[in-house]
C-alpha positions in Angstrom: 0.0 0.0 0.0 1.7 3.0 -1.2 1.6 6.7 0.7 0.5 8.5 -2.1 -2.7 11.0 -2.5 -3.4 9.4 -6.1 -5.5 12.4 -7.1 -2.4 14.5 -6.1 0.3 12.6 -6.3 1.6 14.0 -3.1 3.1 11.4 -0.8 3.2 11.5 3.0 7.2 12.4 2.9 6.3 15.1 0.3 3.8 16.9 3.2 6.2 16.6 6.3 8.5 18.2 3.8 6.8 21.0 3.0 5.3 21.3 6.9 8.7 21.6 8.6 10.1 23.8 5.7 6.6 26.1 6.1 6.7 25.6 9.8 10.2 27.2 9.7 9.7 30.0 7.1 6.5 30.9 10.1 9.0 30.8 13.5 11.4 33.2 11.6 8.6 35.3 10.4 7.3 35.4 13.8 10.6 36.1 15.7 11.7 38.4 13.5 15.0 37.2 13.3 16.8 36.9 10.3 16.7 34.1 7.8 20.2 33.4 7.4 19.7 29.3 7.0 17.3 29.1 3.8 15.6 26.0 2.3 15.7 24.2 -1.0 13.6 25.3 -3.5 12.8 21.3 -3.4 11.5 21.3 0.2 8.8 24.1 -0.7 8.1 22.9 -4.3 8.9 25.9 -5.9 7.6 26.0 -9.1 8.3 28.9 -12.4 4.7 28.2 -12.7 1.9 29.5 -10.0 -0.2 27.0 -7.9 -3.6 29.3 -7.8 -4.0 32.4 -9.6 -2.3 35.6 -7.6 -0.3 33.3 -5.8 3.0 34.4 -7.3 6.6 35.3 -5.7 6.2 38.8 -6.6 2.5 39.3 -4.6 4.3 37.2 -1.6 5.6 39.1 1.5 9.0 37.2 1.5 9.7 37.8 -1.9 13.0 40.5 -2.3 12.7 42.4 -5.7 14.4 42.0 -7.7 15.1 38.0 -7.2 15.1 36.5 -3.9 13.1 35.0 -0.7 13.7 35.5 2.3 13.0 31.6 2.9 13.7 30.0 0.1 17.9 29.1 -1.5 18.8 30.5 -4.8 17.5 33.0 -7.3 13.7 33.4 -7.8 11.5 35.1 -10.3 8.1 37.8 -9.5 5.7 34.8 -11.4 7.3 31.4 -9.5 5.3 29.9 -6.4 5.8 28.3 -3.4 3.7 26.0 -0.4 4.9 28.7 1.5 3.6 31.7 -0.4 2.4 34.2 2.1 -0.1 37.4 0.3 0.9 41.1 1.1 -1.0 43.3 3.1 -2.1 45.9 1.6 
């Protein structure tokens, strides 16, 4: 018996994943304190393409014009996406 959502295709390992990187990303948030130990882009499942429409790097509040998360490692882009996508206040 596998672990796997079928209609998904997300597996159990796949959700801890993303729930201890996201559970992360929320204690520095909520601390304040500087993210100076990012995660994959893996452990998120950043994608160059958005999950649900507005949900895009450049509309989240980690998101660093030009390029970068605070969160996430390595260069990003304004219309990637992320589990842990968090919407700007306006």
């Amino acid at each position: 018996m596998k672990n796997v959502d079928q209609s998904k295709g997300v597996s159990r390992r796949m959700l801890l994943t993303g729930g201890v990187a996201a559970g992360s990303a929320a204690l520095l948030a909520a601390t304040g304190a500087q993210a100076q130990v990012k995660v994959p882009k893996s452990a998120v499942r950043f994608s160059s393409v958005a999950a649900a429409a507005g949900h895009t790097c450049g509309g989240c509040k980690s998101f660093l014009a030009p390029s970068e998360c605070m969160f996430v490692q390595g260069e990003t882009s304004p219309d990637c996406s992320c589990w842990i996508w968090r919407g700007k206040t306006a």
